[in-house]
N, C-alpha and C positions, 0 to 999 in steps of 0.2 A: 449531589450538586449538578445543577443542570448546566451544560455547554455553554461558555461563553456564546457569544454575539460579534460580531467580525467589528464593531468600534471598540469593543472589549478588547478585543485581540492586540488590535494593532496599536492603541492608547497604552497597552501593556508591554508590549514590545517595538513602541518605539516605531512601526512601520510607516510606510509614506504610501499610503491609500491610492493617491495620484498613478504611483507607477502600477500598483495593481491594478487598475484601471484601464491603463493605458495597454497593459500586456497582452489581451487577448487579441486586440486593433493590430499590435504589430507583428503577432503572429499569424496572422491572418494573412497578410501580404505577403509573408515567408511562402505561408502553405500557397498562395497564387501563382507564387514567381517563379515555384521548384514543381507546379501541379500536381502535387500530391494531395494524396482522396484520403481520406479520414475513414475510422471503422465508423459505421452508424449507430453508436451507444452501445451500452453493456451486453445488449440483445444481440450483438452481432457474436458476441461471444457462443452462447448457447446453441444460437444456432449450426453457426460453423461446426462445435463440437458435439453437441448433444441431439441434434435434430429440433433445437427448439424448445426441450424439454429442460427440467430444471437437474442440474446432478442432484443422487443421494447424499452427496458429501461434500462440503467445500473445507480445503486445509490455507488457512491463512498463515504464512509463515513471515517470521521477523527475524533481527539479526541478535537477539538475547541468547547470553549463554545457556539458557535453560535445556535449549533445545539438542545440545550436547549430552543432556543425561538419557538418548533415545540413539544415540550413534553407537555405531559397535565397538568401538576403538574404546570407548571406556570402558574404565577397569569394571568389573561383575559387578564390586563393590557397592558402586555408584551409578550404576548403568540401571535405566528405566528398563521395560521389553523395548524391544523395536518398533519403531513409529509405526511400522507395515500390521503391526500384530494389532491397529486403530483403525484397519482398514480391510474391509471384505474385498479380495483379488477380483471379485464378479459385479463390484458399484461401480459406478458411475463416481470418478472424483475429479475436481476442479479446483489447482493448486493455486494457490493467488501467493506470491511473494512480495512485501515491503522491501524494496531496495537492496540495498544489502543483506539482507536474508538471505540472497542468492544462494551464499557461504553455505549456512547453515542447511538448504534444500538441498543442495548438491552432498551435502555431508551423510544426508537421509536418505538420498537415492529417492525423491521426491523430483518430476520434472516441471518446472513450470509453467504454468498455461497463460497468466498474466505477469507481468512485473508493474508495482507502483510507485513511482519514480517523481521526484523533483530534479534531478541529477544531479546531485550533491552524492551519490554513492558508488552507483556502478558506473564505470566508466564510458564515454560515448560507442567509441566503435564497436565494445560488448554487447551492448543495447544493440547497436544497427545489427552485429548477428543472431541476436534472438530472433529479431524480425522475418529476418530470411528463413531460420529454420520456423515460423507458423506462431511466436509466440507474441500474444500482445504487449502493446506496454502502453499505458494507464498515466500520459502523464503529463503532471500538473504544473500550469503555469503561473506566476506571481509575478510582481516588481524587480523578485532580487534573481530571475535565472534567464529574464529574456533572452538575453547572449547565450547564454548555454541552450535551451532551446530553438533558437533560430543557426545553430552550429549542427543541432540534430538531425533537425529537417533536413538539412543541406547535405549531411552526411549517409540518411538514409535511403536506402533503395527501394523501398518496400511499402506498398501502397496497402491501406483499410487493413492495418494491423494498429494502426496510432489512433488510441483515444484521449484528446485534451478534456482535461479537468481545471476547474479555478473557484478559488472560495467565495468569488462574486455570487451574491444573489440571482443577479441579471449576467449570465456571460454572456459573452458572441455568440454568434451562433455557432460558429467551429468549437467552442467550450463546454460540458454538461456543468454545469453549478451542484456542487458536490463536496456538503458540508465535513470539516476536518480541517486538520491541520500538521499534523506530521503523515510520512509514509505509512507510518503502522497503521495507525485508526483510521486512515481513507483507506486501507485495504483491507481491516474490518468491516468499514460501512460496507466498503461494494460487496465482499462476502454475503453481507448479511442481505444485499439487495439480488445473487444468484442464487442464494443457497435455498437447498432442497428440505432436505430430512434435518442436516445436522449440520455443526459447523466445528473444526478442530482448530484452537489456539498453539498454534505451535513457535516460541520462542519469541512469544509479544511481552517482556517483560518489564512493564510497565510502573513495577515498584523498583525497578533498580534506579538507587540516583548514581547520578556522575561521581566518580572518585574526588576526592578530593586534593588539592597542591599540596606541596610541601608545606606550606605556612597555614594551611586546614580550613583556608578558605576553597569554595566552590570553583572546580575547574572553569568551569562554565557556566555564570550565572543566567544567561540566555536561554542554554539548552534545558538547565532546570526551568525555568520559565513556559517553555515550550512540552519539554516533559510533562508539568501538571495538563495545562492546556491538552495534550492531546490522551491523558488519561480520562478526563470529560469528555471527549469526544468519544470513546473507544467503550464507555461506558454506556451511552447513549445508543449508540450501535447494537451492542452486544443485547442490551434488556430489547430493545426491539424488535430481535432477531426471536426473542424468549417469546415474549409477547406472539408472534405468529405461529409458535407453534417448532420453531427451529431448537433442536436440542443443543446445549453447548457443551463442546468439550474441553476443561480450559489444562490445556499440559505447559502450560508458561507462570512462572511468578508476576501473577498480575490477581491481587483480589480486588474483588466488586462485588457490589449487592446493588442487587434491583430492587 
């Protein structure tokens, strides 16, 4: 099934277009008013890191349990190898983390090189010391977080580590237009738009649904919502990534066919 359509999205979930609209405009005047410099698109990444060149390996991490069967702390029983035993010590790798994934990276002894972020997960002043210590953050703006984005800006000290993204077709120009819709699957797309040789799925579990209430209706009929939606996205991504030639590794409960 191919990826919704952003009238699809939002007729589905109810969104008010106007303010996504309006988001990138007012973030714009943030970035004027606080003079902060923007990274110049995902390129700036490689460069800064790699010389320019593509890494051997890009690890996309998310916040799914799955990625606990690779920590050492699990029993033998149940315990994967070690994430490190998916990774030659002498490659080139470039760790892309979905939001709250953070958890899970840190759990791996994986250091992050990006974080993709609507800030709904890790907290703000966390975020502003990624940036200090070199790490980017990826991150995307809509109708429902301009507050919380325009709290970041303000908050941060750290200049051409901040990349904005927005599901506009047309964004600002401070914005890349950069199809998705949750953290995971925008940080598979950009994987699949740095990676080199291969790419490693770690803890994007995409088949897991939301628990259910006590009364065995859905916690969250939204986030189910949003879940399908962004397993079409993550789908699209992924065959793409095949398509050119990128090998996938998928160590998350998330099946696909291309």
């Amino acid at each position: 099934m191919k990826p919704p359509d952003y009238l699809e999205i939002i007729n589905t979930l109810k969104l008010d277009p106007l303010r996504d609209k309006a988001a990138p405009h007012i973030i714009e005047q943030a970035l004027i008013s606080n003079l902060r410099k923007l990274a110049n698109g995902f390129m700036d990444i490689l460069n800064s890191k790699f010389g320019g060149e593509r890494p051997q390996t890009v690890a996309v991490v998310g916040p799914g349990p799955s990625a606990l069967r690779y920590a050492h702390f699990s029993k033998p029983s149940k315990r994967k190898h070690s994430i490190m035993d998916e990774i030659n010590e002498h490659e080139d790798l470039l760790v892309i983390v979905a939001d709250s994934g953070i958890r899970n990276a840190r759990l791996l002894g994986l250091e992050p090189d990006v974080i993709v972020t609507d800030l709904d997960g890790v907290g703000l002043t966390e975020l502003a010391s990624m940036l200090k210590r070199g790490i980017y953050v990826a991150l995307h703006i809509h109708g429902d977080n301009i507050d919380a984005v325009r709290s970041f800006i303000n908050l941060s000290g750290e200049d051409g580590k901040i990349i904005l993204t927005s599901q506009l077709r047309k964004a600002d120009r401070f914005a890349i237009s950069l199809r998705g819709f949750t953290d995971g699957d925008r940080a598979i797309g950009i994987g699949c738009v740095l990676s080199g040789e291969r790419m490693l799925l770690i803890g994007m579990d995409f088949d897991i649904q939301p628990v259910p209430n006590k009364l065995g209706f859905p916690s969250d009929i939204f986030s189910r919502a949003k879940l399908s939606i962004a397993k079409r996205f993550a789908r699209e991504s992924i065959c793409a990534c095949e398509n050119k030639g990128v090998i996938i590794r998928n160590l998350s409960y998330f099946n696909y066919s291309c």
